[in-house]
Backbone bond lengths (Angstrom), bond angles and torsions (degrees), N, CA, C in turn:
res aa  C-N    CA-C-N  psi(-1)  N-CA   C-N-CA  omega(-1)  CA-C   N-CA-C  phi
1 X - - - 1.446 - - 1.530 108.53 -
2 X 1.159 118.11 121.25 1.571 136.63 -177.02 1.849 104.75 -52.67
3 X 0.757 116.62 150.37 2.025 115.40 164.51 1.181 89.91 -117.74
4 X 1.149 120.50 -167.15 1.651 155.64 -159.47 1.083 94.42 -150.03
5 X 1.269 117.82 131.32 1.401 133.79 148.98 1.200 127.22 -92.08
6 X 1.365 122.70 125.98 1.557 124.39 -163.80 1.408 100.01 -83.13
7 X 2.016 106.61 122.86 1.642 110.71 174.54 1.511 117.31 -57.49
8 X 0.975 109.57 154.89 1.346 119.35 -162.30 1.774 87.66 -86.22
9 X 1.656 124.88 154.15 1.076 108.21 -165.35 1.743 112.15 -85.42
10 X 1.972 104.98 -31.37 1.329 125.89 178.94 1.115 113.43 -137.04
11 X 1.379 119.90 159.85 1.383 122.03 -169.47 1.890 107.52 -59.71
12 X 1.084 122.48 -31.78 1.139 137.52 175.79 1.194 114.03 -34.17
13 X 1.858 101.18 -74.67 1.783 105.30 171.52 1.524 105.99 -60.50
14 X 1.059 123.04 -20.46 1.224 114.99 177.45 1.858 114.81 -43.38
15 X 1.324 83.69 -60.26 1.463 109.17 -176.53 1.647 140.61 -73.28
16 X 1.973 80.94 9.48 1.347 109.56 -160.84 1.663 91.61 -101.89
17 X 1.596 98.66 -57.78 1.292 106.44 -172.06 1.510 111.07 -80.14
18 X 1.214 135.71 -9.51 1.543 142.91 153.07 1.664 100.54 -30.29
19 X 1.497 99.71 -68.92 1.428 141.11 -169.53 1.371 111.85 -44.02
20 X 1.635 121.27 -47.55 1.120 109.30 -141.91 2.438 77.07 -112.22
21 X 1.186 105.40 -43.52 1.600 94.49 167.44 1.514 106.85 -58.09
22 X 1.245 156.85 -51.20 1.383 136.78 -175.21 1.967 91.01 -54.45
23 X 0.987 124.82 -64.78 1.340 119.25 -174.16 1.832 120.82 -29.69
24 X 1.480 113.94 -52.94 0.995 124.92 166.43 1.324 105.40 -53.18
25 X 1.299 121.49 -71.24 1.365 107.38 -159.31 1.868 110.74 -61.24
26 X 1.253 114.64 -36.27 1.628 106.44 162.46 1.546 142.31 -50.21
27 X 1.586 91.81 -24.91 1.237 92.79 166.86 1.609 120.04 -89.93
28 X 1.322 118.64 -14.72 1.372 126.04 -171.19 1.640 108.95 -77.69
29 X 1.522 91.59 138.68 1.892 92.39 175.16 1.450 107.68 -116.37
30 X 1.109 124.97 152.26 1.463 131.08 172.36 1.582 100.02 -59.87
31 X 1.155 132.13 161.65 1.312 157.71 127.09 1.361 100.30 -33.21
32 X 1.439 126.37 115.52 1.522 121.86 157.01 1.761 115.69 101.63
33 X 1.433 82.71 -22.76 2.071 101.86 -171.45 1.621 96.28 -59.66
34 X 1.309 82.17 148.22 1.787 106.20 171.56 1.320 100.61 -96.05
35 X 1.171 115.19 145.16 1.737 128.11 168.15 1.167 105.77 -47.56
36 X 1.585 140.74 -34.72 1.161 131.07 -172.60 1.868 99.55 -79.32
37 X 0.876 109.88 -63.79 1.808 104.20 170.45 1.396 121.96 -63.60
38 X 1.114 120.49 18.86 1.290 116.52 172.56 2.010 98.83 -109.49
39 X 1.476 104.49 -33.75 1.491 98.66 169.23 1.477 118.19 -82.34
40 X 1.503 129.12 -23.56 1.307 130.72 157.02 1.432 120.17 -38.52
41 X 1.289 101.66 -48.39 1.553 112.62 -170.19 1.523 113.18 -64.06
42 X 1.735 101.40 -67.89 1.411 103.78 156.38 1.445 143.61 -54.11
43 X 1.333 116.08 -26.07 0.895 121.98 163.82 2.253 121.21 -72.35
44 X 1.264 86.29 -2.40 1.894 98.57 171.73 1.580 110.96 -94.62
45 X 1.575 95.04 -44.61 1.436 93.96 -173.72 1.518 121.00 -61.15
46 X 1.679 93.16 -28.01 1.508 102.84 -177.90 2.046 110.29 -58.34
47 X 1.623 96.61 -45.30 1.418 113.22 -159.98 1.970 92.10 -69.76
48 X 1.146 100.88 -6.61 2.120 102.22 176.45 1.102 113.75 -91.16
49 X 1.579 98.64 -40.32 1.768 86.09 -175.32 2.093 98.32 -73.13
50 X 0.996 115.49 -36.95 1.437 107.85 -173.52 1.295 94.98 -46.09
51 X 1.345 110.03 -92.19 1.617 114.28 -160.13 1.607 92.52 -15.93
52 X 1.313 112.30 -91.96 1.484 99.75 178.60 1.783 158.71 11.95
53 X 1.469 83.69 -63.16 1.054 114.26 160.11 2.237 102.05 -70.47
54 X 1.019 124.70 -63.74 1.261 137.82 -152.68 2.076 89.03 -73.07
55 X 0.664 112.19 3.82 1.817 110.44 -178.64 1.302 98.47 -127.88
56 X 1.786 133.34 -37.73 1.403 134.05 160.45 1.945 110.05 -37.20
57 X 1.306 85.51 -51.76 2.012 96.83 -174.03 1.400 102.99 -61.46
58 X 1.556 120.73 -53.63 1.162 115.69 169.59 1.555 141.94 -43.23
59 X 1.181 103.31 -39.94 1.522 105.73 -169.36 1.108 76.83 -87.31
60 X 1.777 152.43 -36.54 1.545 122.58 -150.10 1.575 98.78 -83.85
61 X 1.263 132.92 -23.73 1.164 130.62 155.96 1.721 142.26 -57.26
62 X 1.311 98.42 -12.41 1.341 127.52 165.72 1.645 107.66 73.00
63 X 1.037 118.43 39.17 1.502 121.21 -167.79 1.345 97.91 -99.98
């Protein structure tokens, strides 16, 4: 069964709650993870939200 996700009201909260789930997931460790895969991991998620961010800038620039 599908949910709904409640729209965010402004880009702001948008950018709040972007913000605060990348946070969670950085702080979270797997069960069992080695310190070295626990910074791999985070250290990817980080390199996703950029890109992200780095193609957001783009299209608003219209290039």
């Amino acid at each position: 069964m599908a949910q709904k996700v409640a729209e965010p009201a402004n880009l702001e909260e948008l950018d709040k709650t972007e913000a605060d789930e990348l946070e969670r997931l950085l702080s979270e460790t797997e069960e069992g993870e080695t310190p070295e895969g626990s910074r791999f991991r985070r250290g990817l998620l980080v390199l996703l939200q950029n890109k992200k961010w780095l193609w957001t800038g783009v299209a608003a620039l219209g290039v």
